[in-house]
C-alpha positions as CSV (number, residue, x, y, z in Angstrom):
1,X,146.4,111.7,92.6
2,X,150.2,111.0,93.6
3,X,152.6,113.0,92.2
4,X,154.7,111.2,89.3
5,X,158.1,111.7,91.7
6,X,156.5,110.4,94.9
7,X,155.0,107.6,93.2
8,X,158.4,106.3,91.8
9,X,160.1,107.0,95.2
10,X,157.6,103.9,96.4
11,X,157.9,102.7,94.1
12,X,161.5,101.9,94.3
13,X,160.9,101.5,98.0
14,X,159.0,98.2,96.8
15,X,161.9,97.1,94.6
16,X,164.4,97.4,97.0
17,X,162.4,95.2,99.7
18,X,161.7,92.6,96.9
19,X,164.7,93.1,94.8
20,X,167.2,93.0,97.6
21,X,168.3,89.3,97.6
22,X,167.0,86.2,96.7
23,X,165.3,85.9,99.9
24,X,163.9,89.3,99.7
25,X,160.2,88.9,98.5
26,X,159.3,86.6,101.9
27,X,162.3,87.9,104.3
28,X,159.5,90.8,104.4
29,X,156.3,88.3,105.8
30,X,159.1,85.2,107.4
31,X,160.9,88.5,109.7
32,X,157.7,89.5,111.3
33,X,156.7,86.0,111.7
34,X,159.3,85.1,113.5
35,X,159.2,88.1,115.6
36,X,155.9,86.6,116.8
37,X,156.9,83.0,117.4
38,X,159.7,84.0,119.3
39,X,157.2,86.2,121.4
40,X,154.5,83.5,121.6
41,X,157.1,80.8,122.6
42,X,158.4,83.0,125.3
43,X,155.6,84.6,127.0
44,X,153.3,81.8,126.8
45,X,155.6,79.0,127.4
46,X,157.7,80.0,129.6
47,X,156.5,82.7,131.8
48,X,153.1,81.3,131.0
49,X,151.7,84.8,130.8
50,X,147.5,84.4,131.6
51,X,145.1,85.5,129.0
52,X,141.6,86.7,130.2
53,X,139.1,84.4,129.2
54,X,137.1,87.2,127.5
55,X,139.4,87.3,124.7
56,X,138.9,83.9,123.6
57,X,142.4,81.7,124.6
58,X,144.8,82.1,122.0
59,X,147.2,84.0,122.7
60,X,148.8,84.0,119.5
61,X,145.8,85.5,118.1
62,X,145.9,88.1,121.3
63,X,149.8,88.7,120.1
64,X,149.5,89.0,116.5
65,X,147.0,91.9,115.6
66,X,148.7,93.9,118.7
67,X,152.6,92.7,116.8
68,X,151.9,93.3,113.6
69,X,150.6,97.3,113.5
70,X,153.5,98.0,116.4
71,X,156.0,96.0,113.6
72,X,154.8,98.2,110.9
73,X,155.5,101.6,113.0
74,X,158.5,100.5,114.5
75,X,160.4,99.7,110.7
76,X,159.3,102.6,109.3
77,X,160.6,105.3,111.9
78,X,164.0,103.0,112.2
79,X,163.9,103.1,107.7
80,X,163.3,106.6,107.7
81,X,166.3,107.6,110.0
82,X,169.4,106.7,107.4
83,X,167.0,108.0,104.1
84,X,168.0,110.9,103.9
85,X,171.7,110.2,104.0
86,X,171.6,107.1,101.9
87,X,169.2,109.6,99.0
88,X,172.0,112.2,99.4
89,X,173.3,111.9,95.6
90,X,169.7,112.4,94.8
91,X,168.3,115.0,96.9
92,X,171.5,117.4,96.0
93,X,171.2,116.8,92.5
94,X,167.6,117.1,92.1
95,X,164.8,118.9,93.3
96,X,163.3,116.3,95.0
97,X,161.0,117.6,97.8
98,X,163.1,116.4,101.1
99,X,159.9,115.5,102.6
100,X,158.9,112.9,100.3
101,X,162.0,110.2,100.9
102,X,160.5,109.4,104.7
103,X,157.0,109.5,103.0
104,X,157.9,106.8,100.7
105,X,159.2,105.0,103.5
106,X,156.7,104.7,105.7
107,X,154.1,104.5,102.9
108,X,155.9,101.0,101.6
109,X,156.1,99.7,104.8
110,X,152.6,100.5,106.3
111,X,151.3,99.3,102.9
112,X,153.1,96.0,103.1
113,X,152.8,95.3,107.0
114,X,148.9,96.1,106.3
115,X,148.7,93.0,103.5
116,X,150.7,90.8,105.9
117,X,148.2,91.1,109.2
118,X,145.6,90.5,106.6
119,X,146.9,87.6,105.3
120,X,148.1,85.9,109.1
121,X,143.9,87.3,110.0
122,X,142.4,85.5,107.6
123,X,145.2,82.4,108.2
124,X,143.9,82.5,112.0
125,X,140.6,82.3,111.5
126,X,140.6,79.8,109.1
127,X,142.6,77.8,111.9
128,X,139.9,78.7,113.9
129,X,141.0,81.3,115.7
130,X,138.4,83.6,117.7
131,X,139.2,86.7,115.3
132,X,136.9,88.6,113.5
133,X,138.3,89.4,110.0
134,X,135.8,92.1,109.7
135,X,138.0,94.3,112.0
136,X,140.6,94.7,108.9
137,X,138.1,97.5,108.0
138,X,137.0,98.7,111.7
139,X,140.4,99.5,112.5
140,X,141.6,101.5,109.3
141,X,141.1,104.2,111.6
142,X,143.3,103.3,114.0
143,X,145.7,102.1,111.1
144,X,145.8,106.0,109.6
145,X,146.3,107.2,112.9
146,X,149.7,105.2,113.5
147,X,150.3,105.8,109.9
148,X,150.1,109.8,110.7
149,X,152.4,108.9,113.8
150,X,155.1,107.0,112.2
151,X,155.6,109.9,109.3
152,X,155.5,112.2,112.3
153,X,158.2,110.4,113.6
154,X,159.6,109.4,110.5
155,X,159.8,113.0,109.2
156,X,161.6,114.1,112.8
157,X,164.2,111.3,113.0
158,X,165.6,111.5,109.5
159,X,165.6,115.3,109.9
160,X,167.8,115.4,113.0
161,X,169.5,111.9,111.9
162,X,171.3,114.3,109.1
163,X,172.6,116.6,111.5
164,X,173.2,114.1,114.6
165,X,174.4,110.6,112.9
166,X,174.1,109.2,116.6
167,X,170.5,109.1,116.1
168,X,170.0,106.0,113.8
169,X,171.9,103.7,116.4
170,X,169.5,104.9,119.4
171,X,166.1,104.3,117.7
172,X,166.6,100.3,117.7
173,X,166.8,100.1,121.6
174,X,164.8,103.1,122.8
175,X,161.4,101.5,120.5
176,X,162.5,98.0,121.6
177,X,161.9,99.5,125.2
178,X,158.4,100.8,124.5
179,X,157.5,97.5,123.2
180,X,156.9,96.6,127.0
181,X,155.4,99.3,127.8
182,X,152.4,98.8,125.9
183,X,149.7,95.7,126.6
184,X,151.4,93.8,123.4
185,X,152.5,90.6,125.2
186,X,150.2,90.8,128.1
187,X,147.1,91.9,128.9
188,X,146.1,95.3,131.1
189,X,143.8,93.1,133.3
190,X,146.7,91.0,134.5
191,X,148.6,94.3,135.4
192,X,148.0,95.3,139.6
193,X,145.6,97.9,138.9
194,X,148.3,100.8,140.3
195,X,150.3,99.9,137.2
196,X,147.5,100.0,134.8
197,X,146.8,104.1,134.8
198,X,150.5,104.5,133.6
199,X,150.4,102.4,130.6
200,X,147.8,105.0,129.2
201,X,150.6,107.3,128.8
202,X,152.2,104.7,126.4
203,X,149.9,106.4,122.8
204,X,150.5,103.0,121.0
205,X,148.1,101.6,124.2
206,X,145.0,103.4,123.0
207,X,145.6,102.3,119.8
208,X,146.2,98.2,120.8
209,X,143.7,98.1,122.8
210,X,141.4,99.1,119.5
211,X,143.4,96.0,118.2
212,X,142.0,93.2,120.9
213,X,138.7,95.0,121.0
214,X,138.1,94.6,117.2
215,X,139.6,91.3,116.5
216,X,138.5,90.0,119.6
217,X,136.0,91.0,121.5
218,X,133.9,92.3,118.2
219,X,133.6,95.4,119.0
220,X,133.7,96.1,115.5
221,X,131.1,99.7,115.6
222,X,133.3,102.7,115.0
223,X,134.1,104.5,118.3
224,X,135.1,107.8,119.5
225,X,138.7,106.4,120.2
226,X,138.8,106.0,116.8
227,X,137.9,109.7,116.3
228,X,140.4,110.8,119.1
229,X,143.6,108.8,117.6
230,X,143.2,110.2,114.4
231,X,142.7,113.5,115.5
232,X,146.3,112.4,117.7
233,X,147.9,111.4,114.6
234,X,147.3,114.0,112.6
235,X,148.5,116.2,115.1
236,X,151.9,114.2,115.8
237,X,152.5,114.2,111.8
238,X,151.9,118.1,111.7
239,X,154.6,118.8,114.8
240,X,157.3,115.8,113.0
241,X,156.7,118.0,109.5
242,X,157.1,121.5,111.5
243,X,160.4,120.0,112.6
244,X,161.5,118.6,109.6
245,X,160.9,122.1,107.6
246,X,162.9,124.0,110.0
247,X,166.0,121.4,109.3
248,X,165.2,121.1,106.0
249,X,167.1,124.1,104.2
250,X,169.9,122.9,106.2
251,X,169.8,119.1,105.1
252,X,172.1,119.6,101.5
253,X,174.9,121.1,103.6
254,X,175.3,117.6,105.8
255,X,175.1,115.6,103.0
């Protein structure tokens, strides 16, 4: 059950996206697509990037379900940053648990980002596209596990945003950056093989590679990494939330 509070927090998360402007109810599906055309235009257009034959030759297929999750987690960790701040009227006038602002953040935007990548799947496919649309269940795992991460992250940045306002500004390019250092665009195989180890390091590698293996290559049998990035969530949330509480009793007096 979610608490009455939290529930109209995301809730008003949801009006906001849709009740922003008149382009507001697609700008939230036409952004992200764009995003990907750009991408697909670039990569394999002009630098003709190679797609291994194994994953079936469409590389906009290959782009969107590793885009779309890395999309989700990037908006909700740059959203969370300024909530705080801009909810300062309301968390010093109510007792509104600090906590729950990012959560309804992150929760809006995961939900939404979740319903999109369905709905470009299923437009794939259709299009016949070599995806399996079963994998929008086989990688819920891998879903909660970025989930966890991004309210890690989302719980740490607005946190430290309150105190440091520089914060906010460095989040676009520094996650901009780790888009490349992840096989989004490209895949591992195509990397010299001394390059490959050191994208492992990269967390968001584990979890695309779950992406191409379940939309593509039907692997669509839960797997220990499935297991394993959960179990990494989980513990990235708890560290973001350990940070946020110990800023936390010092958020009203920044505000």
């Amino acid at each position: 059950m979610i608490p009455p509070l939290l529930r109209a927090l995301i809730e008003r998360e949801f009006k906001n996206r849709f009740l922003g402007g008149v382009l507001a109810p697609v700008w939230w599906l036409v952004q992200p697509l764009l995003q990907l055309s750009v991408y697909a235009i670039v990569f394999s257009v002009f630098l003709k990037i190679a797609l291994p034959a194994k994953y079936g030759g469409s590389y906009l297929a290959f782009l969107a379900v590793g885009l779309w999750p890395w999309i989700a987690f990037t908006e909700s960790v740059l959203r969370s940053a300024p909530s705080l701040v801009d909810q300062g009227a309301l968390i010093t006038k109510t007792a509104l648990p600090r906590a729950w602002v990012p959560l309804a953040v992150v929760t809006t935007s995961f939900a939404l980002h979740f319903a999109a990548l369905a709905a470009i799947v299923f437009l794939l496919w259709a299009l016949g596209a070599p995806l399996a649309p079963a994998a929008l269940l086989t990688t819920l795992p891998a879903w909660l596990a970025l989930y966890l991460a991004a309210l890690g992250a989302a719980w740490k940045v607005s946190a430290v945003n309150v105190l440091v306002r520089d914060v906010e500004p460095m989040l676009g390019p520094i996650l901009f950056l780790l888009t490349f250092l992840a096989p989004i665009q490209f895949a591992l195989e195509i990397l010299p093989e001394t390059i490959r180890p050191h994208l492992w390091w990269n967390p968001y590698t584990w979890v695309v590679e779950r992406f191409h293996g379940a939309y593509l290559l039907g692997e669509t049998a839960p797997a220990w990494v499935d297991l394993a990035l959960v179990a990494g969530g989980v513990l990235f949330a708890l560290a973001g939330y350990a940070i946020f509480r110990r800023i936390a009793p010092h958020v009203d007096d920044f505000l």
